[in-house]
N, C-alpha and C positions, 0 to 999 in steps of 0.2 A: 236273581242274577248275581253273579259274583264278579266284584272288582278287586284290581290287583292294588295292595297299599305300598307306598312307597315312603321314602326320608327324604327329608328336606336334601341331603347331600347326595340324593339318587338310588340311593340303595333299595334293594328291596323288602315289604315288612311282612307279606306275605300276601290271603287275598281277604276279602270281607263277602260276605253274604249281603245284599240287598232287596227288597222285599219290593215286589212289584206291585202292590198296592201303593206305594209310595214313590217309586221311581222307576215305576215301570210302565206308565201311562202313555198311549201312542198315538193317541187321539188327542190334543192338547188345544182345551178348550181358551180361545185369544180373548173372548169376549169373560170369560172370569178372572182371566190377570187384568183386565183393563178394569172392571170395575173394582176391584181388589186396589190397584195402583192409584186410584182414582179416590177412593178411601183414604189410602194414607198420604196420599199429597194435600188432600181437603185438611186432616187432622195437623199438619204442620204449619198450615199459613198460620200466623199472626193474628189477623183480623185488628190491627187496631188502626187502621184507615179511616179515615174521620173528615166529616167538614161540620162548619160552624154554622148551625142553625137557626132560625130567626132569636129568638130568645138570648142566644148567645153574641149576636154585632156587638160590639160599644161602639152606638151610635143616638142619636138623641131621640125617643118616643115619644118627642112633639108631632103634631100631625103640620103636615107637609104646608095646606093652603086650606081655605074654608074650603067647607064641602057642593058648596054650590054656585054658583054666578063667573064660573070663571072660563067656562067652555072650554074646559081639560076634563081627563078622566078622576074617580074620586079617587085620592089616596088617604091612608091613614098614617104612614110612616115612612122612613128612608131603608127601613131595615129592608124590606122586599127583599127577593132577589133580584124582581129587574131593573134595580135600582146599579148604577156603580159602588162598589162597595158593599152591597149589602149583603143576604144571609146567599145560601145557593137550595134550588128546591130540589128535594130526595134524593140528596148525595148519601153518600157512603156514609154509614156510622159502625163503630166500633160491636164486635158479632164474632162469634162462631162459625166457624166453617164443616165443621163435622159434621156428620150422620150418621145414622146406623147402618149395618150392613151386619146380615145374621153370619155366626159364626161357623157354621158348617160350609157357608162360603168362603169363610177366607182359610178354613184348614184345607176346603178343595184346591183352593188358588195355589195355595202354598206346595199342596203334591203337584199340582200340573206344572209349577216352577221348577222344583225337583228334576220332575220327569223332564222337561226340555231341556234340562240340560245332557242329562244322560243321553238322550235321541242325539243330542249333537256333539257325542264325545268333550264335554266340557266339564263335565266331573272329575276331581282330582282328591283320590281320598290319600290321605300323611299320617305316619302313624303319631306324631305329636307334632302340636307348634310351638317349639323351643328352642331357643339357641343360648347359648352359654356366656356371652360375649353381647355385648350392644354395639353393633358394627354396621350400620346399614349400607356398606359399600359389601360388605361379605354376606348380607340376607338377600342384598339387589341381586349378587350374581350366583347365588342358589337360586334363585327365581327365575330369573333369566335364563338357567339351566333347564330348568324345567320347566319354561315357556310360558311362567305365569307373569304376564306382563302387564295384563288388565285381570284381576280377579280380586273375590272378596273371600276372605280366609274365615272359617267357622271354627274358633281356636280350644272350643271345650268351655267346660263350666265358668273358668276365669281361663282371660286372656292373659298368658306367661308375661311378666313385667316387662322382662326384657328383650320380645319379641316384641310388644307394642311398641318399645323404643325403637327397637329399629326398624320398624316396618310404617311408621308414621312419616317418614318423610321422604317416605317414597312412590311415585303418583300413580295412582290409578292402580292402588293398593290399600283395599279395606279389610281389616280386623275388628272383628265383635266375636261377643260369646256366644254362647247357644240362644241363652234367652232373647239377642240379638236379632236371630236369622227373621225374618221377611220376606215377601215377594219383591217389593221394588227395588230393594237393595241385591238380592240376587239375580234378578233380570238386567241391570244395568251394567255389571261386570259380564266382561266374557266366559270369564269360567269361574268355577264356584271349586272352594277346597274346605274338604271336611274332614276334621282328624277322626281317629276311629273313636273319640268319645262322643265327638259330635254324631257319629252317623246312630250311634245307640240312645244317645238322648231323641233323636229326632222319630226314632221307632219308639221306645218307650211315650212319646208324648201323644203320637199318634192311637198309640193303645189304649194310654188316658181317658183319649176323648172316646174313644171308641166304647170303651163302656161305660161312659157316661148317658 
């Protein structure tokens, strides 16, 4: 399919070729962005949630009262947990949250993200992301020109310095580079904009794997 490219300041840059193997998907499987999204929300938690274990109270490992004659239950310690104060039983301990997930699934997820966007006219290809100027009142309203008001910008190899300047502090506007792009990051913007180095990187990478 071919889309028409455009400049930041509206102009026209001519059209690009697109290859439906990648953004031409019309079937768009929900249940492989979800596990895919699901993947990389896992691999960013933290994991260092923690509670203090019996071994760990500072509290005294005298035993409590003799073990017999008292017509209570036996104890050995205050550390318990069902003591006040003492440890808490199989709380959270510091872990990984990641998994595996084979990679032919997430290069699928990554087309099927692609392709939903094109199905929903929210593809925006530019023929570069640069500006000359670090002005983010004059990148807001190139943007707002061209109605990108919630999008995540796929700026090429490196992101132009002074595109990231000015486009950092303006909301619900993300800039990364190629090596950047993702499912979840591009499902959560409305529209996805790709300069034309990005759209040939992302053919070329596909290729990669393809004959691998």
């Amino acid at each position: 399919m071919k889309l028409d490219v455009i400049s930041l300041d509206g102009g026209k840059g001519g059209s690009i070729e697109l290859p439906d193997a990648i953004f031409g998907i019309e079937e768009i499987r929900g249940d492989i962005l979800q596990r895919v999204i699901t993947w990389q929300l896992a691999k960013r938690r933290a994991g260092t949630h923690k509670v203090q274990v019996r071994n760990e109270v500072s509290r005294t490992g005298k035993k409590m009262y003799k073990q017999k004659g008292t017509g209570g239950a036996r104890h050995g310690s205050r550390r318990a947990a069902q003591f006040v104060g003492g440890a808490r039983a199989h709380g959270p301990v510091v872990r990984s949250h990641a998994f595996d997930l084979p990679k032919k699934i997430r290069a699928m997820a990554l087309r099927h993200a692609l392709s939903s966007k094109v199905r929903d006219g929210a593809l925006v290809v530019v023929e570069k992301a640069a500006v000359k100027d670090v002005k983010t009142s004059t990148l807001r309203a190139q943007l707002d020109k061209l109605g990108l008001t919630n999008a995540l910008v796929i700026a090429g190899v490196e992101v132009d310095a002074n595109f990231a300047l000015a486009a950092r502090n303006i909301p619900n506007i993300d800039v990364l580079p190629n090596a950047g792009l993702n499912v979840y990051d591009v499902l959560r913007r409305h529209k996805l904009v790709l300069t034309r180095d990005a759209v040939e990187a992302i053919q070329a990478r596909f290729a990669e794997k393809e004959a691998a």
